[in-house]
C-alpha positions as CSV (number, residue, x, y, z in Angstrom):
1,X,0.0,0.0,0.0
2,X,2.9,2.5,0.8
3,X,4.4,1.7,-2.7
4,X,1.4,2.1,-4.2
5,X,0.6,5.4,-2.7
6,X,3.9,6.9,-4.0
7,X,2.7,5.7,-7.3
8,X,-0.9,7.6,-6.9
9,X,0.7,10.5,-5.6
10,X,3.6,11.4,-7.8
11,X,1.2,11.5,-10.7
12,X,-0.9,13.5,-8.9
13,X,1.5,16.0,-8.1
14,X,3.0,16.3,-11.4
15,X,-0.1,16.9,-13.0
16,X,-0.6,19.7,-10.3
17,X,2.2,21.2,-11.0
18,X,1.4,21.4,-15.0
19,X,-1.9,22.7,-14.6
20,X,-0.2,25.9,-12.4
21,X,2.2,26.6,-15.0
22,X,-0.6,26.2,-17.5
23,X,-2.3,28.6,-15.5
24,X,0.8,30.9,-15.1
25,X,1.3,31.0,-18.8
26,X,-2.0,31.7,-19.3
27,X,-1.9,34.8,-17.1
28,X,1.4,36.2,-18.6
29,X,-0.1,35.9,-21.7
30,X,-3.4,37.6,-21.3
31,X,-1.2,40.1,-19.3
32,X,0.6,40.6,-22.6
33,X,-2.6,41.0,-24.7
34,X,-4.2,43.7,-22.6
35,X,-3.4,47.3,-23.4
36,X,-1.0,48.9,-20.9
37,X,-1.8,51.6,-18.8
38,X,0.3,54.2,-19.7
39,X,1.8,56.1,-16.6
40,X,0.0,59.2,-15.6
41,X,2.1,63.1,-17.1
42,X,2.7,65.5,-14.1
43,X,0.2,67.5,-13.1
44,X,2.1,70.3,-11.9
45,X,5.3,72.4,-13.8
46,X,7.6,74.8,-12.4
47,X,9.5,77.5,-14.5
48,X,12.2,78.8,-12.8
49,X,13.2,82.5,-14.8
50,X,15.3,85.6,-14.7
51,X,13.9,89.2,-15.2
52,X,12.9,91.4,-17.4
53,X,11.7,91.5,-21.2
54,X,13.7,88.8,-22.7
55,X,11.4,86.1,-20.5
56,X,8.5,88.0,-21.6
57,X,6.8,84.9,-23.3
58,X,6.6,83.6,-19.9
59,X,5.2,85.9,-18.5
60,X,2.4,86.4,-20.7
61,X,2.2,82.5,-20.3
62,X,1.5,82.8,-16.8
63,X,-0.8,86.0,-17.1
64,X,-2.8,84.0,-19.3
65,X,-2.7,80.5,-18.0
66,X,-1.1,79.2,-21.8
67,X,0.3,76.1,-20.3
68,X,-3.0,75.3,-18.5
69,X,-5.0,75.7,-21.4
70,X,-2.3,73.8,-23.5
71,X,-2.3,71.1,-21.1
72,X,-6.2,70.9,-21.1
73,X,-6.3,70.8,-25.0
74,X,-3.7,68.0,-25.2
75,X,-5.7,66.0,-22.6
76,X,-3.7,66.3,-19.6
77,X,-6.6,67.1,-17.3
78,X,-5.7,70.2,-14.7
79,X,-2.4,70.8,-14.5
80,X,-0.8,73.9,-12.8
81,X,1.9,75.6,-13.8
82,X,4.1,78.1,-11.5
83,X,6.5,80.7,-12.4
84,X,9.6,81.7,-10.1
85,X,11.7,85.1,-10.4
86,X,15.2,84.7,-9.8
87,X,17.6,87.4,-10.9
88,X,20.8,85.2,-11.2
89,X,20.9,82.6,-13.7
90,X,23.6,79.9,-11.9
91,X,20.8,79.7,-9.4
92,X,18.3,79.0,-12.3
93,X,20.4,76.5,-13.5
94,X,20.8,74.8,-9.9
95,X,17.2,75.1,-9.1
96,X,16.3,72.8,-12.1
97,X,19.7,70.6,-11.3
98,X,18.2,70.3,-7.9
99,X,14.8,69.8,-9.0
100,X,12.9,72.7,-7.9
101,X,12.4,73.2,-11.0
102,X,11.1,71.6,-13.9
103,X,12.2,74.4,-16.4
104,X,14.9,77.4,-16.9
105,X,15.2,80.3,-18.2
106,X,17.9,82.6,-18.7
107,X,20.5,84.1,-20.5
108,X,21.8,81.8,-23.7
109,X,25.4,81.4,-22.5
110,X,24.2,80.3,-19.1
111,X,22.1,77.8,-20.8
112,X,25.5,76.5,-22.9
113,X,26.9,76.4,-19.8
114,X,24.5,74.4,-18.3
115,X,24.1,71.8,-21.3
116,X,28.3,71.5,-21.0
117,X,28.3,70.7,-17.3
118,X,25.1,68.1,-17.4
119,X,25.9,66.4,-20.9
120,X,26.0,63.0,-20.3
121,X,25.6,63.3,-17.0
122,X,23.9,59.7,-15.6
123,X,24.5,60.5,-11.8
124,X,21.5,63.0,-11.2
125,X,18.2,62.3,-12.6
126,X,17.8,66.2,-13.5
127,X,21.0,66.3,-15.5
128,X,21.0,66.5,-19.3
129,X,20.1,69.7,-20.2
130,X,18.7,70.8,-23.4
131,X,16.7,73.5,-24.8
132,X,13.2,73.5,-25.5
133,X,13.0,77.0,-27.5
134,X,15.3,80.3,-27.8
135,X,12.4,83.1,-26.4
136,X,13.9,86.3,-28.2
137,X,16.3,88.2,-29.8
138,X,17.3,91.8,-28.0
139,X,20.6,94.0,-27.5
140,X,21.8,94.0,-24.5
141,X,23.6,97.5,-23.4
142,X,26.5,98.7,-21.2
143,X,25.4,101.6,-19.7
144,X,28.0,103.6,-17.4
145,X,27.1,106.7,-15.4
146,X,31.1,108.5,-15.8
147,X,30.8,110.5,-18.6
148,X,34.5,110.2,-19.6
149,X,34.4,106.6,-20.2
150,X,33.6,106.2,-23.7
151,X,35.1,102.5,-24.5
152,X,35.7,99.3,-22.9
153,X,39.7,101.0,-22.6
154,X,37.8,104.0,-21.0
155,X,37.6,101.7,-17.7
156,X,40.0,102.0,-14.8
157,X,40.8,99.3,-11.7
158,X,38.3,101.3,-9.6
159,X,35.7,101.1,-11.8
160,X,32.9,98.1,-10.9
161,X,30.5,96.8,-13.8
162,X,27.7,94.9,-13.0
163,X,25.9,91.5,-15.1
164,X,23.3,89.2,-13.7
165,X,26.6,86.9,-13.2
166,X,30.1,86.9,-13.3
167,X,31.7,84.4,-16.0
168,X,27.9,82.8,-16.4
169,X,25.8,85.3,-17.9
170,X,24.9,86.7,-21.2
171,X,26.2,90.2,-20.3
172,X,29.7,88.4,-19.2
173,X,30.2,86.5,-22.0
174,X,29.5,89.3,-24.5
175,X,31.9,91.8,-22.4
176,X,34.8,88.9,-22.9
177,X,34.1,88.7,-26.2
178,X,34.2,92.7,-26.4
179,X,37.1,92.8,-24.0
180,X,39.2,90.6,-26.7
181,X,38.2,92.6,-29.6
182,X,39.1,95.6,-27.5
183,X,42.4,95.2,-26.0
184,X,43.4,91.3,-28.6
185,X,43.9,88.0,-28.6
186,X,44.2,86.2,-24.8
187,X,42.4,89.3,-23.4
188,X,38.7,88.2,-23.0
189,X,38.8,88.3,-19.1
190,X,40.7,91.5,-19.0
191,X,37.5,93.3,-17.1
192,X,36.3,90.0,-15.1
193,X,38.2,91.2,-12.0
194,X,35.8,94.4,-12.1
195,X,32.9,92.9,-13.1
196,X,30.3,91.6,-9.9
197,X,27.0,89.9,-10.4
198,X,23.9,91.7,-8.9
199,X,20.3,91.3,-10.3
200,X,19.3,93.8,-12.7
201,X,16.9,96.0,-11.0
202,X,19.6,96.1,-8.0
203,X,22.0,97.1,-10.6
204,X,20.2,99.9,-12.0
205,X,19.3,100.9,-8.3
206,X,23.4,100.9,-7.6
207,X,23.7,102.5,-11.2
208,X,21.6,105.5,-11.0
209,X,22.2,106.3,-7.5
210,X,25.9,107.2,-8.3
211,X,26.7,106.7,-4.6
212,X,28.4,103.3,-4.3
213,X,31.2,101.6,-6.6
214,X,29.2,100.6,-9.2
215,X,30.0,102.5,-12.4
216,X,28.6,100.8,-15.2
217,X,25.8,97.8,-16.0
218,X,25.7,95.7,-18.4
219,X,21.7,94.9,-18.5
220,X,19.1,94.6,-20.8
221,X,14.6,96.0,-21.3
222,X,13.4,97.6,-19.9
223,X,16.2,98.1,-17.2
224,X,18.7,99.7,-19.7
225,X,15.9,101.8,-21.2
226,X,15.3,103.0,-17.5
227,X,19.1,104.1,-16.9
228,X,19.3,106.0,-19.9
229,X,16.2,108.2,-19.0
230,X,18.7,109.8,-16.5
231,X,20.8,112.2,-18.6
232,X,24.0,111.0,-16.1
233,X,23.9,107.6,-18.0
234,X,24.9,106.9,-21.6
235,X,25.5,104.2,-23.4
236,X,29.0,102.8,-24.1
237,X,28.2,99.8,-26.4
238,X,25.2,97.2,-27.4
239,X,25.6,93.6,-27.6
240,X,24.4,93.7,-31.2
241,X,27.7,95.9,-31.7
242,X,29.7,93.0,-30.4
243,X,28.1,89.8,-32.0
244,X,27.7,91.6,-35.0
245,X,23.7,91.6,-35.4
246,X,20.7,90.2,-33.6
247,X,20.9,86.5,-32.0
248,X,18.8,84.6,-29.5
249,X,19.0,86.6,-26.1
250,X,17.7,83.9,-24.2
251,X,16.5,80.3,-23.8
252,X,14.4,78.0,-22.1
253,X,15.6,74.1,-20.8
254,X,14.7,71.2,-19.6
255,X,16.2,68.1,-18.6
256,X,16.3,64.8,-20.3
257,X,14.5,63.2,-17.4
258,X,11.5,65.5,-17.4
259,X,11.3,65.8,-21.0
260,X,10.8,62.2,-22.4
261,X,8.5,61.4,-18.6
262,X,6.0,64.2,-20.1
263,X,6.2,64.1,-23.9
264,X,2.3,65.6,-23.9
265,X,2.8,68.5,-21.1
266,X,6.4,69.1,-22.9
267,X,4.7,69.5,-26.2
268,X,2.0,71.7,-24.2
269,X,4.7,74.3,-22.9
270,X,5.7,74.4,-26.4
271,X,2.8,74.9,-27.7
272,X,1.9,77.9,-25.1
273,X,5.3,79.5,-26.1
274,X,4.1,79.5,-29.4
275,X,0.7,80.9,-28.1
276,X,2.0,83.7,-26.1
277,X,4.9,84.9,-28.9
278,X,1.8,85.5,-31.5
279,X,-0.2,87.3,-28.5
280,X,2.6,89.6,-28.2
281,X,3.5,90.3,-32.1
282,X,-0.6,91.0,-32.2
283,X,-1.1,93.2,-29.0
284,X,2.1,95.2,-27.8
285,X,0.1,96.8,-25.3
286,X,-2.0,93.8,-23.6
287,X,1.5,91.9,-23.5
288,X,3.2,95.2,-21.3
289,X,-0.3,95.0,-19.3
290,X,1.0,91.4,-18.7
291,X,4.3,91.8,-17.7
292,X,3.1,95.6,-15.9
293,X,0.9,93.0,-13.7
294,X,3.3,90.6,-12.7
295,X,6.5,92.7,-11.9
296,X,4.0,95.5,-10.2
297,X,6.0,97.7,-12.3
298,X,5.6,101.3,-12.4
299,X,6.4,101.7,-16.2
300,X,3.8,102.8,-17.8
301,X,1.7,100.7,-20.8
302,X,3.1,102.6,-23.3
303,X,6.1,102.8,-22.6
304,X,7.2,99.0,-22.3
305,X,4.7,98.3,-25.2
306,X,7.4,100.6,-27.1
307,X,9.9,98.7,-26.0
308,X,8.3,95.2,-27.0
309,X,8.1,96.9,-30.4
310,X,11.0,98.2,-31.2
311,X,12.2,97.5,-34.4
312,X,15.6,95.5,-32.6
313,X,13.7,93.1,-30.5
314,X,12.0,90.1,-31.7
315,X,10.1,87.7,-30.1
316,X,11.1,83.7,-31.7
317,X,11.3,80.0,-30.8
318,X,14.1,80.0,-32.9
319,X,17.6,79.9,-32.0
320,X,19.9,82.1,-33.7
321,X,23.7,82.7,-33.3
322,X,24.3,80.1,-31.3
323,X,27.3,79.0,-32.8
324,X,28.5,82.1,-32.2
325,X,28.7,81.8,-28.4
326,X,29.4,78.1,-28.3
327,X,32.5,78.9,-30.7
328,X,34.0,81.5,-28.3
329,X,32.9,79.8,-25.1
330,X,34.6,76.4,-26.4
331,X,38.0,78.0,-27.4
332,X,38.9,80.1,-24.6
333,X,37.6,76.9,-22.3
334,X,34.5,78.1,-20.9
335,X,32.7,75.1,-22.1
336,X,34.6,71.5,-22.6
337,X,32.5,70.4,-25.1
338,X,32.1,72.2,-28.4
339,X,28.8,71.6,-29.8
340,X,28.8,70.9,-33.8
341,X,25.2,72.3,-35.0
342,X,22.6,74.6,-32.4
343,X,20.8,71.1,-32.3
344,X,23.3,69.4,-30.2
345,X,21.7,71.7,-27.6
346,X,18.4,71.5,-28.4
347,X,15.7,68.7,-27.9
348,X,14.2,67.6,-31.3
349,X,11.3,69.2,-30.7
350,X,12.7,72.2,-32.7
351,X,15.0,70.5,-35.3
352,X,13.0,71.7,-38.3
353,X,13.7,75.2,-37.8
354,X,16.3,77.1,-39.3
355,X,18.2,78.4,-36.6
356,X,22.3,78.6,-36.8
């Protein structure tokens, strides 16, 4: 009986065993056949910017609630978009590094800079920077209140000339590159010793007060326009001067990580950049009334609406003059790695413009 119940029951249990990995098999492939749940988008984004008009395509983003009415129309549901001011663009760069911030937005070398450090960077799930969009083209200006100085050469050891940051920013960058056309070759940081990084409406504060060492400040709208109402300011050069024409001013990124996690909301913010750049070519004055409204500025509607307009900004998605910047910045060592086209920078999203 005992040899005949290890007969019975070794069938037994090998037939048990078959029918669960039947069943098992079974399961994994129904599993298989069902349509996955794909995982839910954010439902919040965070735009971490710098001042002033070159970001003004945010602003009128967030005066107008683009990105939640992008988000909506792409079928994201409710999502809710914040906007922080930060007047120094290596702290824009670390708030999204950190991830306090989903996007940046600052000046375009600070965003070169930024793509340099975090390219192919697998340590930090924020790393891998790239631009979504250039937001404009504008000339920045150096604006000095010593009437004497009249060039970069004009400038003495005493004299202190403030950018959003030293070594980082658009204003810095351009002044190196005007600094080696200026004085030659191997003399692009001939004025970094006197230059110190202050936001820009502390600048103009230290600029038109005349009663501290700041002497000059390399800014940009409405903050320049606003120095050179004072008839103790004047302008010593424009950026435009220095690159040799318009190019992108500014830029917004993203990282990797975020970017292919929310393909639709990424496409969204896109698409409300694109929204908010034709509200502002079409209505001047509603866009100031934007950008009045969130800075509480005192500047009247006119007034910035004039500046919006003139004839040497432009409001575009598309980068322009990169190469210019990334040429410099990658020769003198400023970046490591020297990008071949603007679209090494840039996420495809933008690849069919023509940008340089």
């Amino acid at each position: 009986m005992h040899r005949m119940g290890q007969l019975m029951t070794k069938p037994f249990s090998i037939r048990r065993r078959t029918l669960l990995g039947t069943a098992l098999l079974l399961a994994g492939g129904i599993a298989a056949s069902m349509p996955q749940v794909a995982r839910a988008e954010a439902t919040e984004v965070r735009f971490a910017r710098n001042l002033g008009l070159g970001y003004l395509p945010l602003y009128v983003m967030q005066d107008k609630g683009l990105v939640e009415k992008q988000a909506r129309a792409a079928g994201l549901g409710e999502v809710k978009a914040s906007y922080t001011p930060l007047g120094n663009p290596t702290t824009i760069t670390e708030a999204t590094l950190s991830g306090n911030a989903d996007f940046g937005a600052a000046g375009v070398p600070a965003f070169i800079i930024a793509w340099d450090k975090t390219r192919g960077d697998k340590t930090r799930g924020n790393a891998n920077l790239r631009g979504l969009a250039a937001l404009n083209a504008q000339p920045a200006y150096l604006n000095t209140n010593r009437a004497e100085v009249k060039t970069l050469k004009d400038f003495t050891d005493k004299d202190r000339i403030v950018v959003p940051s030293v070594r980082a920013s658009y204003q810095a960058i351009v002044l190196q590159i005007a600094a080696e056309q200026t004085f030659g070759p191997g003399q692009h940081a001939r004025l970094d010793p006197q230059t110190v990084s202050l936001a820009h409406p502390d600048g103009t504060a230290a600029l038109l007060s005349g009663k501290t060492e700041i002497t000059a400040h390399f800014t940009s709208p409405p903050f320049q326009d606003q120095q050179l109402r004072d008839p103790k300011i004047h302008k010593v050069l424009s950026s435009y001067d220095v690159l040799g024409g318009p190019a992108s001013f500014s830029a917004l990124w993203t990282s990797t990580a975020f970017h292919d996690a929310n393909p639709k909301l990424t496409k969204a913010v896109l698409a409300a950049l694109e929204e908010s750049v034709a509200l502002i070519k079409a209505d001047p004055q509603d866009a100031a009334r934007a950008y009045i409204r969130i800075e509480n500025s005192r500047l009247g509607v006119e007034e910035v609406a004039a500046m919006i307009a003139h004839p040497e900004i432009s409001y575009d998605l598309t980068p322009r003059g990169i190469g210019t910047f990334t040429d410099f910045m990658a020769r003198i060592g400023s970046i490591r790695n020297r990008p071949a086209d603007w679209r090494d920078l840039f996420f495809a999203d933008i690849h069919d413009r023509t940008g340089s």
